[in-house]
C-alpha positions as CSV (number, residue, x, y, z in Angstrom):
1,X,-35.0,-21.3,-29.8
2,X,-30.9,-21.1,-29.3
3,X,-32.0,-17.1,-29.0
4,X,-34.3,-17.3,-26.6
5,X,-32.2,-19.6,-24.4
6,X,-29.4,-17.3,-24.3
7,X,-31.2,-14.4,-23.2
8,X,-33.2,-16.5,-20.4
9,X,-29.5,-17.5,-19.2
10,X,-28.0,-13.9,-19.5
11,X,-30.9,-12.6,-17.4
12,X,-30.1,-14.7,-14.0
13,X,-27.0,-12.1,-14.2
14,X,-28.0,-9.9,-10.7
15,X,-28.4,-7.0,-13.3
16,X,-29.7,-5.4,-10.5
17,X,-26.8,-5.1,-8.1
18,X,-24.5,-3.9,-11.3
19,X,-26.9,-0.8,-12.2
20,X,-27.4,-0.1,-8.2
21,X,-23.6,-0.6,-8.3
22,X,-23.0,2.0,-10.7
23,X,-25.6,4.2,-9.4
24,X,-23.7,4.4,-5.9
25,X,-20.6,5.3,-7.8
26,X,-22.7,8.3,-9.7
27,X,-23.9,9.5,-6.5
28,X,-20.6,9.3,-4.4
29,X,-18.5,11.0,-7.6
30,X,-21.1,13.7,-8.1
31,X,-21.2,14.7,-4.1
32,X,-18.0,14.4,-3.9
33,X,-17.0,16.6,-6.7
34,X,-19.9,19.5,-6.2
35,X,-18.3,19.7,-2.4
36,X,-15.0,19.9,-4.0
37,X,-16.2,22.7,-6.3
38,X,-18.1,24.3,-3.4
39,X,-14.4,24.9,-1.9
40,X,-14.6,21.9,0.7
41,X,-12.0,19.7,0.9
42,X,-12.0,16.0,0.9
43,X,-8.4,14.9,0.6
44,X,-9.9,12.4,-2.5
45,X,-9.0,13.2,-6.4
46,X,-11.9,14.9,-8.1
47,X,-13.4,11.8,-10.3
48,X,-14.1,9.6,-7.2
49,X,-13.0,7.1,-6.3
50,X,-10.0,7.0,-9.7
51,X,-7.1,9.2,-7.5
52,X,-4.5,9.5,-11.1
53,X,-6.6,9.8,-14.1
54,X,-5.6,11.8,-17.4
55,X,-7.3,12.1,-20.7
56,X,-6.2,10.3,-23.3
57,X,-5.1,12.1,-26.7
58,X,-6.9,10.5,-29.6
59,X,-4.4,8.6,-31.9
60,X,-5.9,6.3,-34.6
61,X,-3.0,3.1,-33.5
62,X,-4.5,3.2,-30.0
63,X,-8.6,2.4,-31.5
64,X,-7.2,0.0,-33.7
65,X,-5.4,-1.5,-30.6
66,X,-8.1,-1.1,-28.3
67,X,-10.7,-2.9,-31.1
68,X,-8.0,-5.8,-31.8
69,X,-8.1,-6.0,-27.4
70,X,-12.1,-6.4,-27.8
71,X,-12.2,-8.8,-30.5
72,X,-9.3,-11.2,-29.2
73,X,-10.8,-10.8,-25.7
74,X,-14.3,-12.4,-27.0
75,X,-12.4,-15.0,-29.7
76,X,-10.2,-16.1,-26.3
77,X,-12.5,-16.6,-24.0
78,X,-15.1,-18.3,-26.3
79,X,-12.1,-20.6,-27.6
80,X,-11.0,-21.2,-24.0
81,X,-11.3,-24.7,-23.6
82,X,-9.5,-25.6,-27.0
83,X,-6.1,-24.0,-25.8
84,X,-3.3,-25.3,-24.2
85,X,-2.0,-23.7,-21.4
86,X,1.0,-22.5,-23.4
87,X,-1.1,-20.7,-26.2
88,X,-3.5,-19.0,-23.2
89,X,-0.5,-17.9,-21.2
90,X,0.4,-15.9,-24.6
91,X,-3.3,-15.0,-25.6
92,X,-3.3,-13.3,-21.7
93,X,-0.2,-11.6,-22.2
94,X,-1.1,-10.1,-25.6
95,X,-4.5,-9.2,-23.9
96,X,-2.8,-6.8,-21.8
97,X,-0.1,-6.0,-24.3
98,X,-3.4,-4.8,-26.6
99,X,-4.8,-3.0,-23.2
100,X,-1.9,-1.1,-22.9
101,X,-1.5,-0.7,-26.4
102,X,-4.6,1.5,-26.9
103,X,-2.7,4.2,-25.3
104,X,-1.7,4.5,-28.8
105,X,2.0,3.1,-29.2
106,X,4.9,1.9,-27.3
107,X,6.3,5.2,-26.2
108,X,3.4,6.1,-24.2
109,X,2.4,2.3,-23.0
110,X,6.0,1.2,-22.2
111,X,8.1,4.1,-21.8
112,X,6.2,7.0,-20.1
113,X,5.3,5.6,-17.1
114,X,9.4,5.6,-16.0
115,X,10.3,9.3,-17.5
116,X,7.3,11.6,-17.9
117,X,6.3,13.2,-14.9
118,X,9.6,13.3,-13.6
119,X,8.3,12.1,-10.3
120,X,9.5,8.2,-10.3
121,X,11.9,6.1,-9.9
122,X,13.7,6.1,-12.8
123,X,14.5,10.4,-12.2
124,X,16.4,8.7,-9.2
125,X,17.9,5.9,-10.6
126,X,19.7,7.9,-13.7
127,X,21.4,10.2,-10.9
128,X,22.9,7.2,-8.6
129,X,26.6,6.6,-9.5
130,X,27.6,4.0,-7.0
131,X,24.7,2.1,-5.8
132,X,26.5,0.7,-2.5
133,X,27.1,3.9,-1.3
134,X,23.6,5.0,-2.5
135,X,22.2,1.9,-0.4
136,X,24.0,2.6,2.5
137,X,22.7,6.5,3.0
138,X,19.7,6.1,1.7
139,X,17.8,7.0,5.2
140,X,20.1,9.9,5.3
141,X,18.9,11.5,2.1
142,X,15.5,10.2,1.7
143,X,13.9,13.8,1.8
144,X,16.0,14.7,-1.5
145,X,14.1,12.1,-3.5
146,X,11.0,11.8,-5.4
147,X,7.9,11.1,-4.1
148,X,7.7,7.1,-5.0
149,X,11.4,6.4,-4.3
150,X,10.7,8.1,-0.6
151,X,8.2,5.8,0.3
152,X,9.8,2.7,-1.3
153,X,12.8,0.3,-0.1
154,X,15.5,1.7,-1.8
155,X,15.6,-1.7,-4.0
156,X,12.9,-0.3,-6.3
157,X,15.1,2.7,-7.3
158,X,18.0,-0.1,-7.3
159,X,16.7,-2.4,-9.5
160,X,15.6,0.3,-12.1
161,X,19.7,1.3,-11.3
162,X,21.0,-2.0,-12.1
163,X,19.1,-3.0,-15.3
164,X,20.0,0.9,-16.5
165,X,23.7,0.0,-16.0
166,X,23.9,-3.1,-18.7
167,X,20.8,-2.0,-20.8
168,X,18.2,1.3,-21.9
169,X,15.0,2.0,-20.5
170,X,13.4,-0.1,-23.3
171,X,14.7,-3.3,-21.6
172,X,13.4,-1.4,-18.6
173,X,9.9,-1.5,-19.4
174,X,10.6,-5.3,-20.7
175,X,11.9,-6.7,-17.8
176,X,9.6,-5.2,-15.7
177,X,6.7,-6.6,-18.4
178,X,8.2,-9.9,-18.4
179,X,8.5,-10.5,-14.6
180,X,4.6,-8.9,-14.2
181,X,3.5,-11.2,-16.5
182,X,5.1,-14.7,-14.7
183,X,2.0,-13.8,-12.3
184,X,-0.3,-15.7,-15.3
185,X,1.6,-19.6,-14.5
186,X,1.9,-18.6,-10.6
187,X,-1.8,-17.8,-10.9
188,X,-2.9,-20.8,-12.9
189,X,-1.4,-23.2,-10.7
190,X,-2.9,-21.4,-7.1
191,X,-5.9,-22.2,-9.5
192,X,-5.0,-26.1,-9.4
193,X,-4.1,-26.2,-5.9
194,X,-7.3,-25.1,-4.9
195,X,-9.1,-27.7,-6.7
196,X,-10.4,-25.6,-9.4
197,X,-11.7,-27.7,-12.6
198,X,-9.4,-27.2,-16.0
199,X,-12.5,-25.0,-17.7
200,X,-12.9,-22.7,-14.8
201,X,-9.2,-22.4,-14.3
202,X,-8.6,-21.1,-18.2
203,X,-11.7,-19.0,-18.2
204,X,-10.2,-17.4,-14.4
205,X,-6.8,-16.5,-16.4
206,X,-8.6,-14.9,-19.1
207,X,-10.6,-13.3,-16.4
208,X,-7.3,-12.1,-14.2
209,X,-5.7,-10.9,-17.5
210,X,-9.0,-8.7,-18.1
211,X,-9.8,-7.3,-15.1
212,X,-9.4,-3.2,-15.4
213,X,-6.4,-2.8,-12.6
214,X,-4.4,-6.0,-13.9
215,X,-4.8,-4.9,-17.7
216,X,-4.2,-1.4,-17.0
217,X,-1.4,-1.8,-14.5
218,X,0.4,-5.2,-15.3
219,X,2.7,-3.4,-18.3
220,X,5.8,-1.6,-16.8
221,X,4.5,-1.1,-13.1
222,X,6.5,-1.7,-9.8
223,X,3.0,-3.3,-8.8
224,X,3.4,-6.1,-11.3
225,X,6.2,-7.2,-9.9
226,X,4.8,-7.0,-6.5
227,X,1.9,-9.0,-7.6
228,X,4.2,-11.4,-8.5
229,X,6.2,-11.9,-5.3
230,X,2.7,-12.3,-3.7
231,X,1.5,-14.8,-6.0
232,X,4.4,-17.2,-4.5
233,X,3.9,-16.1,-1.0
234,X,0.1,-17.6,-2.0
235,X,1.3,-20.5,-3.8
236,X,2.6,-21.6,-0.6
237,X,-0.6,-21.5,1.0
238,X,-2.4,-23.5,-2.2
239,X,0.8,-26.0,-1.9
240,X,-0.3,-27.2,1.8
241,X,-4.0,-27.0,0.6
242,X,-3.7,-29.5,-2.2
243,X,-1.2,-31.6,0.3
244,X,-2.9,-31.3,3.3
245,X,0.6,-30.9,5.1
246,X,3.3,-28.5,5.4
247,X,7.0,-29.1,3.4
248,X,9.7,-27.4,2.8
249,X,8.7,-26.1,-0.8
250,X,5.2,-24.3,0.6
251,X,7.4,-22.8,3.8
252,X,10.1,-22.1,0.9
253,X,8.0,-20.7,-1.1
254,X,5.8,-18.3,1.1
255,X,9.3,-17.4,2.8
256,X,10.8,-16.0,-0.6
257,X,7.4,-14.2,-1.2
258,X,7.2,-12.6,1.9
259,X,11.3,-11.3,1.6
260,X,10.7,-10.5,-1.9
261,X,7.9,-8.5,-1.4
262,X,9.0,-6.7,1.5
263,X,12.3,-5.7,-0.4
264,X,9.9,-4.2,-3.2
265,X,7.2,-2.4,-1.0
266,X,6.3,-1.2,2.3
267,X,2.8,-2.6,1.8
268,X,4.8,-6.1,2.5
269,X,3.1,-5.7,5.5
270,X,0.5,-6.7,4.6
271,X,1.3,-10.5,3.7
272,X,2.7,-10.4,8.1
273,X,-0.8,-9.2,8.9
274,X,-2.3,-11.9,6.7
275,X,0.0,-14.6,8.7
276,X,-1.3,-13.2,11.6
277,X,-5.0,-13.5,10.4
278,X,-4.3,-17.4,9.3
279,X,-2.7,-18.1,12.0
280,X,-5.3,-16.9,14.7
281,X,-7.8,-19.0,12.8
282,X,-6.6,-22.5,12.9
283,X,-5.4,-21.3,16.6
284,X,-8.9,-21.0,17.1
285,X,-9.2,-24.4,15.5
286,X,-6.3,-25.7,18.2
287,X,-4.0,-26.1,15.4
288,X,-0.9,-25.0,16.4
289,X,1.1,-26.0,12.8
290,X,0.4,-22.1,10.7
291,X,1.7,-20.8,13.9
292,X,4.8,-22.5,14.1
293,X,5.1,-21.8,10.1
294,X,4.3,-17.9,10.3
295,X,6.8,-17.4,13.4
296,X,9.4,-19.6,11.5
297,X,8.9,-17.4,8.3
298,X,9.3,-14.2,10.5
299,X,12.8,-15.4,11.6
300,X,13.9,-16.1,8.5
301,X,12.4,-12.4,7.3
302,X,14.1,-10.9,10.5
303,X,17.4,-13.1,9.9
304,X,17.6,-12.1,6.1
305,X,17.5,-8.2,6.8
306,X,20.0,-8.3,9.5
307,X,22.7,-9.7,7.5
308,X,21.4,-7.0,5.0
309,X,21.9,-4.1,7.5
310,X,25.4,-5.7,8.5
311,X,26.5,-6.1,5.1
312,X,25.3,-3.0,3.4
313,X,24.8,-0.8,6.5
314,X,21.0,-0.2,4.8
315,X,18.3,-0.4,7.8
316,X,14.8,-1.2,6.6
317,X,13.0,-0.4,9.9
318,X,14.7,3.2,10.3
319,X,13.6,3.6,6.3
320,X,10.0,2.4,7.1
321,X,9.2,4.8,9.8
322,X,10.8,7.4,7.4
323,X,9.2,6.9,4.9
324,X,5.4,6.8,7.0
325,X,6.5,9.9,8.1
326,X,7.2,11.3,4.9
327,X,3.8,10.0,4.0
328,X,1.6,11.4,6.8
329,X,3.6,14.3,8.3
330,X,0.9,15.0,10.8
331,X,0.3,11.9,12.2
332,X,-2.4,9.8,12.4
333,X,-5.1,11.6,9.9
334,X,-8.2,10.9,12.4
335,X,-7.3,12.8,14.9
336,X,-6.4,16.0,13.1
337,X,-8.4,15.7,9.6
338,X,-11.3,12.9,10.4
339,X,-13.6,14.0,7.6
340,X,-10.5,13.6,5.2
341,X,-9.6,9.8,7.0
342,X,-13.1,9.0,6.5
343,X,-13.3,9.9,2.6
344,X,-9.8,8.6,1.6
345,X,-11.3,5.6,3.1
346,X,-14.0,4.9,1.0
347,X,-11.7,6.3,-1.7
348,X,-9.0,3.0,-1.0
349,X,-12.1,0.9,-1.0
350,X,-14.0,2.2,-3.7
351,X,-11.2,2.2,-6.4
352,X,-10.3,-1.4,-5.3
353,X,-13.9,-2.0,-6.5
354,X,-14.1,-0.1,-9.3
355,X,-10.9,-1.7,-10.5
356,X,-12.3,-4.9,-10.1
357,X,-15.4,-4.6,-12.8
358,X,-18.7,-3.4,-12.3
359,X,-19.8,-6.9,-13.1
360,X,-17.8,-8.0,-10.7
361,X,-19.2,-6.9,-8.0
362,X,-22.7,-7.8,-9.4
363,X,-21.8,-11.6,-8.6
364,X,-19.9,-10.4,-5.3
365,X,-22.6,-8.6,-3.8
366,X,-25.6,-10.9,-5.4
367,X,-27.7,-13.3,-3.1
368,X,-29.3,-14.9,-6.2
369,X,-28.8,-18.5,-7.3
370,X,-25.8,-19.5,-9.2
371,X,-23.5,-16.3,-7.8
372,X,-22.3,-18.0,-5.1
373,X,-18.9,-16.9,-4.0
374,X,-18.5,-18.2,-0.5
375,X,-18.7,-21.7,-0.8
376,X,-15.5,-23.2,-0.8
377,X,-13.8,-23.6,2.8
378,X,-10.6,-23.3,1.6
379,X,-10.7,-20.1,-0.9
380,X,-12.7,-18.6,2.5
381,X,-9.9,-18.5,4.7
382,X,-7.7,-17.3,2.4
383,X,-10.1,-14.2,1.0
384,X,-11.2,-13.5,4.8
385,X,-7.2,-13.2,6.0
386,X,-6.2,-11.5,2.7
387,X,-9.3,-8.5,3.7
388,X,-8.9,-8.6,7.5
389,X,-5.0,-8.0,6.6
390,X,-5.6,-4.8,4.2
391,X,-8.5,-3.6,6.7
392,X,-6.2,-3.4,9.3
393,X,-3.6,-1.6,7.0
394,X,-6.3,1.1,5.9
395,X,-7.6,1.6,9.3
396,X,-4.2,2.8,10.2
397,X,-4.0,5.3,7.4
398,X,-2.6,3.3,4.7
399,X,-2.5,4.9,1.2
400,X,-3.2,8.2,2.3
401,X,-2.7,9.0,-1.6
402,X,-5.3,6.3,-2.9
403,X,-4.2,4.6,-5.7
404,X,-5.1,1.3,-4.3
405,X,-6.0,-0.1,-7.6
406,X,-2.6,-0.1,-8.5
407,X,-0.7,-0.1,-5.1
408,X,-2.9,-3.0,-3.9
409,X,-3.2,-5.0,-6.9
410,X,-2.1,-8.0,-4.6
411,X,-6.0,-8.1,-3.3
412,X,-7.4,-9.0,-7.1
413,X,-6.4,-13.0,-6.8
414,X,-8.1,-12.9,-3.2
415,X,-11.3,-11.4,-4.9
416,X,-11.0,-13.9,-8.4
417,X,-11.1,-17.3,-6.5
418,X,-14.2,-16.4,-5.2
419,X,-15.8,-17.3,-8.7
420,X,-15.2,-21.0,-8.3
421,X,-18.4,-22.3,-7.9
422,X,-20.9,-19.4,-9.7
423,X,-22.7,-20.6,-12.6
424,X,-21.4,-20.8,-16.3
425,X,-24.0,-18.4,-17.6
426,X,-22.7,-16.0,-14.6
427,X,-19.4,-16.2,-15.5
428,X,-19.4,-15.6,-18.8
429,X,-21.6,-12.3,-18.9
430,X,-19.2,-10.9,-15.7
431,X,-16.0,-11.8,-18.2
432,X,-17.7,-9.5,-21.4
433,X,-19.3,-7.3,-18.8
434,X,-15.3,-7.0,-17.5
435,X,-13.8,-7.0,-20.9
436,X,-16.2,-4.0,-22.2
437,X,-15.5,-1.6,-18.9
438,X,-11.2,-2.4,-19.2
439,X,-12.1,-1.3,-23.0
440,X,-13.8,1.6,-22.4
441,X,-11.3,2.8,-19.4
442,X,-7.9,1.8,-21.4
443,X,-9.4,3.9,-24.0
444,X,-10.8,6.7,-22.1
445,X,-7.8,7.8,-20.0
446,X,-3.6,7.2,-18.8
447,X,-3.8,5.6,-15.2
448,X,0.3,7.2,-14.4
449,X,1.1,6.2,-10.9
């Protein structure tokens, strides 16, 4: 009877959508790859829509990682509810410690990404000698460095610098672990804010520690940190949620994520489009209060960077339109490449998807009963702003190279708080559904940015 019950439950999955879901992707990868090998050009990498993808070598440490990643991923999440949020902060950490992991040691999962291709940051930040006068001409000699420190802020390359200068890479890759991984608590309690229940909230951090671009690019990535800074920037917004007022903390709070993130990325940007976007609406409401918040958030942003260009003599506007430049030599890509534009497009979108599970975008893209994902005022307006915000930025040719997975990482708590209201039985076959594809990916191939 407990059988047959089970499988009535997993069936209201919209298996449907998931298998038209991976059909699309079949389709789109095989066009796109037989016009690549028919000489065409599409601008896209050749397994659509993954842009850095290389085979893994097979090492017998990285199965047994990637099977002790399966098993702990099933024993967590059907455990959930008997674990304090202490022990599931550290069952999601070792979760993408034992993603990573099946690589097949800690060379290749925590060291590699900084020094093997020779094309990151850390080639840059061994050669600085004095990092004030490094700061200070960085516009000047932007086109001598490598591809990711060129279309950074120069604090990227800095902070790799600075850590180097007391410590060895291995703290490197630590650091940068530890920092990705405070986006679990920051998480958890956006989670609370927005009135999720305790079970939903644990099962949601399993979930976010699971999903295939937090497990694969959480461990040592310039990203995890960015996800962090964005996670207070939306804590903020959670804050005056719960509240149902504006203090000092939230505008604290979404200040410090919005400098933070800005000092980190370029794709900062994004979090002033997504003021812009939650702003308009409540304008629209003839609330005038996000308004006054966003423009008094810009000030302090403006404020903060001046004294830095004063102090240091480092401009981040000049370094901005040099490093778009650097980006898209040729100007806007529709007007001189339009079939490219169009298919690096779909590529930004696409891998976004793909990133985010299969099963996923079942539930996302489901009109059947108990997958639900736009009930909840609150998580509405956030999700809408957070995707009018990056639809704008692609529009404009943002991330001309893809990678969006990785470089846009921020999007995947938009996307998660969307589960709060789908049913249990939902739920639970998109988490194994999720937990199988990071699996088979982590063990499949190296995702190097």
């Amino acid at each position: 009877m407990g059988e047959k019950l089970q499988w009535a439950n997993l069936k209201s999955f919209p298996w449907l959508v998931f298998f038209v879901a991976i059909a699309i992707w079949i389709l789109l990868a095989g066009a796109n790859f037989y016009y690549q090998s028919q000489g065409g050009y599409t601008g896209t990498g050749i397994l659509f829509p993954i842009s850095v993808i290389y085979p893994n070598q097979f090492l017998w440490s990285g199965f047994v990682f990637a099977f002790l990643f399966l098993i702990s991923g099933i024993l967590a999440f059907k455990y959930a509810e008997k674990l304090n949020v202490f022990l599931l902060f550290l069952v999601a950490v070792l979760l993408v410690l034992l993603g990573n992991l099946s690589q097949g040691n800690f060379d290749i999962a925590f060291l590699q990404p900084f020094y093997l291709k020779g094309r990151q940051y850390y080639t840059d930040a061994v050669a600085i000698t004095d990092g004030t006068i490094w700061l200070r001409d960085f516009s000047k000699n932007l086109e001598y460095f490598q591809l990711h420190t060129k279309t950074h802020p120069p604090f990227v390359t800095l902070l790799h610098y600075w850590i180097l200068q007391v410590s060895n890479i291995e703290t490197l890759a630590i650091v940068f672990f530890t920092v990705g991984c405070l986006s679990f608590p920051l998480f958890y309690k956006i989670l609370y804010y927005l009135g999720f229940n305790e079970t939903r909230r644990k099962w949601l951090l399993l979930l976010f520690a699971v999903v295939p671009s937090v497990n694969i690019y959480l461990l040592v990535s310039i990203d995890a940190l960015v996800l962090t800074s964005t996670l207070v920037f939306l804590l903020g917004f959670a804050r005056i949620f719960h509240q149902n007022k504006i203090d000092s903390i939230s505008f604290l709070l979404i200040t410090s994520g919005l400098i933070l993130t800005n000092l980190l990325t370029f794709s900062g940007l994004f979090l002033f489009a997504f003021l812009g976007c939650f702003s308009f609406y409540f304008l629209l409401k003839g609330k005038w209060n996000f308004v006054w918040l966003s423009l008094m958030s810009a000030v302090v942003f403006v404020v903060c960077f001046v004294v830095m260009y004063a102090t240091t003599g480092y401009d981040q506007l000049e370094t901005f339109f040099l490093a778009s430049q650097s980006e898209n030599p040729d100007g806007f890509r529709l007007f001189h490449q339009p079939f490219v534009y169009l298919m690096t497009r779909l590529e930004d979108v696409g891998e976004i998807f793909l990133f985010l599970s299969f099963g996923f975008l079942a539930v996302f893209f489901s009109k059947k009963e108990g997958t639900e994902v736009f009930g909840n005022r609150n998580v509405n307006i956030l999700f809408f702003s957070s995707v009018t915000a990056l639809s704008a930025m692609l529009l404009t040719g943002a991330y001309g190279t893809g990678e969006t997975a990785r470089a846009c990482l921020f999007m995947v708590p938009y996307f998660l708080i969307l589960l709060k209201d789908i049913n249990t039985d939902n739920f639970k076959a998109l988490f194994y559904l999720c937990l199988f594809q990071t699996f088979g990916m982590q063990m499949i191939g190296n995702f190097y940015w």
